[in-house]
N, C-alpha and C positions, 0 to 999 in steps of 0.2 A: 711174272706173278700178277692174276687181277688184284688188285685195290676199291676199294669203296668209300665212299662218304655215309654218313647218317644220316637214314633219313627223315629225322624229325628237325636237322637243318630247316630255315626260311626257304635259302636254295632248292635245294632237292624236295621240300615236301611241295612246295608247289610246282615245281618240274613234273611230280609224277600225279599228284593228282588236282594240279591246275592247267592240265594241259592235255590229260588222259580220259575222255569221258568216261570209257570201258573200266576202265580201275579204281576213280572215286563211287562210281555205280555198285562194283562189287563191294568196295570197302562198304557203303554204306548200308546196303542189303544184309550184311556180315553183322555192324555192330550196333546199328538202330532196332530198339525195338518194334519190328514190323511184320506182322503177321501173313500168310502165304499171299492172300491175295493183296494187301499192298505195299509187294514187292515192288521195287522200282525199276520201269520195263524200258523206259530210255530218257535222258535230263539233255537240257543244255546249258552254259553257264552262264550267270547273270553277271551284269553289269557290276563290279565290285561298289562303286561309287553308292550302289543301294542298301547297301551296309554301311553306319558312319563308323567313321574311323575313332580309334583310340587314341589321345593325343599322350596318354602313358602309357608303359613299358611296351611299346612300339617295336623293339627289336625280339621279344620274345612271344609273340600272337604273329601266326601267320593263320591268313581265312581261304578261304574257297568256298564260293557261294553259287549254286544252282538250284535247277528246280526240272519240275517229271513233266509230262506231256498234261496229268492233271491240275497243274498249278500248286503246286507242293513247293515247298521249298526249303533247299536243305543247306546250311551252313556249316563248317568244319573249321575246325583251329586246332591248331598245337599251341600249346602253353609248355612253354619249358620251366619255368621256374614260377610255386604257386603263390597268390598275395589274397587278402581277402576280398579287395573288390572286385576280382576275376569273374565270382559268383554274378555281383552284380552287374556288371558289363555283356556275361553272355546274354542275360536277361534282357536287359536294353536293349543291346544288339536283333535279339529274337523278335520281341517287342515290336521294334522300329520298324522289322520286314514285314512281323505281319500286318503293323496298321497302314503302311503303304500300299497294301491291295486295293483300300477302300476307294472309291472313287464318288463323286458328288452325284447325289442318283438312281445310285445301284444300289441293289440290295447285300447285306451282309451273306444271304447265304451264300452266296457266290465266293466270298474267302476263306481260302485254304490251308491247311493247317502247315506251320515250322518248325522243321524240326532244328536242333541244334548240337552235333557231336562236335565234344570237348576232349580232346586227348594231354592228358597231362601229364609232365615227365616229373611229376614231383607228387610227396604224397600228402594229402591235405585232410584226410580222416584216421589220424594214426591208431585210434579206437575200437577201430576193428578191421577185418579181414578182408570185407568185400571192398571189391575196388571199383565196380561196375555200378554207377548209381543213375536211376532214372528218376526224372522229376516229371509232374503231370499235375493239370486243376482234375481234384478229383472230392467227389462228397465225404467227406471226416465219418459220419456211423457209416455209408454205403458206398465204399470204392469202387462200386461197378457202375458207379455216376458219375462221368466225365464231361467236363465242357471241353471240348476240342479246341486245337487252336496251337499252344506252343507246349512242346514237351522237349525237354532238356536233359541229355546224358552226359557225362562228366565219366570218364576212365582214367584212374590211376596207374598210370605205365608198370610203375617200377613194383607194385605189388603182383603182378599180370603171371599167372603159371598156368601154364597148359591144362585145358579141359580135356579129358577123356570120351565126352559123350560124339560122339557120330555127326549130331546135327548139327554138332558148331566146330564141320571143319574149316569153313573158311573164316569165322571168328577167330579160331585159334592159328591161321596160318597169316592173317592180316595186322595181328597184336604180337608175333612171333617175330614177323616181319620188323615192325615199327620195334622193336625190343635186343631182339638178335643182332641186328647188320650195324655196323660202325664202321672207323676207322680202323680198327685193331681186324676186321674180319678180314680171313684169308681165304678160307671155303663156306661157302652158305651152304644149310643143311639139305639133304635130298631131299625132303619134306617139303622144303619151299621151292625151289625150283620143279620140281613136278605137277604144280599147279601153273596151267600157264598166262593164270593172270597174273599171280605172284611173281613169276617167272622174268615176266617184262617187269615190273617197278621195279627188280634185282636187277636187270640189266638197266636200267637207266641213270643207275647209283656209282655204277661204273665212274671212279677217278678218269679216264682217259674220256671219257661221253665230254669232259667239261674243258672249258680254252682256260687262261691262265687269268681272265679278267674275271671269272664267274666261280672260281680257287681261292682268289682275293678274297670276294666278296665272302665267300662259305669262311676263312680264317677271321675275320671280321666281326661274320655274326659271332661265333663263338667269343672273339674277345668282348662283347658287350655282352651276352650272357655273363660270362666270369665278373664284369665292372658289377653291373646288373644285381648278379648275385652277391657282393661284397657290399656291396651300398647297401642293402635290403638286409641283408645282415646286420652292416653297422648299425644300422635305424634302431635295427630292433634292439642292439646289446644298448645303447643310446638309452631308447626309450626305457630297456629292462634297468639300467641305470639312476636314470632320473626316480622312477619306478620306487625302487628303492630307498633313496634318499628322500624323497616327500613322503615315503610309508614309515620311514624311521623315524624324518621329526614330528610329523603326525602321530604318532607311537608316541615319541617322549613327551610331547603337550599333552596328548591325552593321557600318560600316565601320571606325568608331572601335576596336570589339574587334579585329578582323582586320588591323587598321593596328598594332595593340599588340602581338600577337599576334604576325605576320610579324616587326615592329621589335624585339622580343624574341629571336626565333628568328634575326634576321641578326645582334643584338647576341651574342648566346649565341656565336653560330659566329665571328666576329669574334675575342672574346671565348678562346674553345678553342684557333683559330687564333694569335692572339698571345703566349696564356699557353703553348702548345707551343713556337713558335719562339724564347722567352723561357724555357721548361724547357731545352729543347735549349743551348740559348747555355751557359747555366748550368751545366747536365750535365758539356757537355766543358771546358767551365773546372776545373770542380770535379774532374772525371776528370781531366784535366791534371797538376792540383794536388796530387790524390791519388798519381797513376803518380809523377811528381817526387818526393814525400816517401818511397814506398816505394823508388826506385834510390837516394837518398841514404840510410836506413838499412839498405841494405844494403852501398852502399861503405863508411859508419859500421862493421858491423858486422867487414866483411874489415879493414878497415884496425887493427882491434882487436886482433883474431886476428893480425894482422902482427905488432904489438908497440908500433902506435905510440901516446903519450900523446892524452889527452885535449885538452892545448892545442893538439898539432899537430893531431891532426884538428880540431877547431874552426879556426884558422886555416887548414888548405885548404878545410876543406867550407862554412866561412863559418854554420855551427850552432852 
């Protein structure tokens, strides 16, 4: 019985199209947006070292970088597992290639545009449906104004279901391919071996194609994936964590202040209001007390003028 490997393995993806002209050619004719005539007619492949390297998650980006007889240049990765700076690095990465065309002296128009397909076995726009996303510099009111130069596409594997339309058979036999074939496959569908470029990347997948040292390697990757994904995990529950506990005591300070805050501002008013209706009380007592003591030193006052002694008036006025 054949056996197979995945081919979205380190091993094998670069086995078939780091070492395949003919096959990352089609692949990339298949999933780049590139219109009939700049179809790509024959590449060869560049020097990886012109790419800088990731010095993070290293086990799960495997690249392949070439370029067309026009000086085009085309990059490819699998990203197994997605992070957010992923975005950022293809960028870089894209970036890097194209300013390295320049040279001291020559003119700009001489540099040619990078492309950069991104296959990804995870899915990072759970938002919506399409999985197929193209980036480009393009004008905001007029998108049919492009500055040439780096355009970037990004596929999300696992949302990937076969297109019915004609034109994109070998889109859908290359995304079928990368989706379909694993360890668990026992027959590949007659669909994909009857293309025979598909045909060869199916046989090169071949468990028996590999020695026992390049077997290792393939169990390996996958155990750093698994580490990989479990760290990245933990982070995150970590961070969702921490997350948490600084949103809570933030929460109770902020409600604690604002509880003290209000409780202060009702006590205050409370407080205004009681000591007013407790002035007032007081006021006309005291205004009472006052008005009283003035009408008795004034009947004091007549009664004096009248002629009367001091003990009668004390005796009537009770002063």
């Amino acid at each position: 019985m054949v056996t197979y490997l995945d081919p979205k393995a380190d091993l094998t993806f670069k086995k078939v199209f780091g070492e395949h002209k003919n096959l990352v050619k089609s692949l990339l004719n298949a999933l780049l947006p590139l219109s009939e005539d700049e179809q790509i007619m024959d590449l060869q492949y560049v020097n990886p070292e012109l790419i800088p390297d990731a010095p993070w998650r290293k086990y799960s980006i495997v690249d392949v970088c070439c370029a067309d007889r026009r000086g085009r240049q085309f990059l490819v990765e699998m990203q197994m597992l997605w992070s957010p700076e992923f975005k950022t690095r293809v960028f870089f990465n894209a970036a890097k290639a194209y300013v390295r065309q320049a040279r001291k002296g020559e003119t700009y128009k001489l540099m040619q545009p990078v492309y950069s397909l991104n296959l990804v076995n995870d899915v990072f726009e759970p938002d919506t449906e399409e999985y197929y996303h193209h980036y480009k510099m393009v004008n905001i009111k007029d998108t049919d104004k492009v500055i040439e130069g780096l355009q970037l596409v990004f596929v999300e594997l696992p949302k990937f279901r076969p297109d019915s339309h004609a034109e994109k058979k070998m889109y859908n036999l290359w995304l079928r391919y990368l989706t379909e074939i694993g360890e668990k496959t026992r027959q590949v569908s007659p669909e994909l071996t009857a293309n025979k470029e598909v045909e060869e990347a199916v046989e090169q997948l071949r468990v028996a194609a590999f020695d026992d040292g390049q077997l290792a390697a393939y169990d390996y990757f996958w155990d750093m994936i698994s580490t990989e994904k479990t760290m990245y995990e933990s982070a995150i529950d970590r961070g969702f964590d921490s997350g948490m506990k600084q949103g809570l005591k933030k929460g109770m300070e902020k409600g604690m202040k604002k509880g003290l805050e209000k409780g202060m501002e009702k006590g205050m008013e409370k407080g205004m209001e009681k000591g007013l209706k407790k002035g007032l009380k007081q006021g006309r007592a005291e205004g009472r007390e006052e008005g009283e003591n003035r009408k008795t030193r004034e009947i004091i006052q007549k009664m004096q003028e009248a002629g009367y002694s001091p003990e009668e008036i004390s005796r009537i006025t009770g002063v």
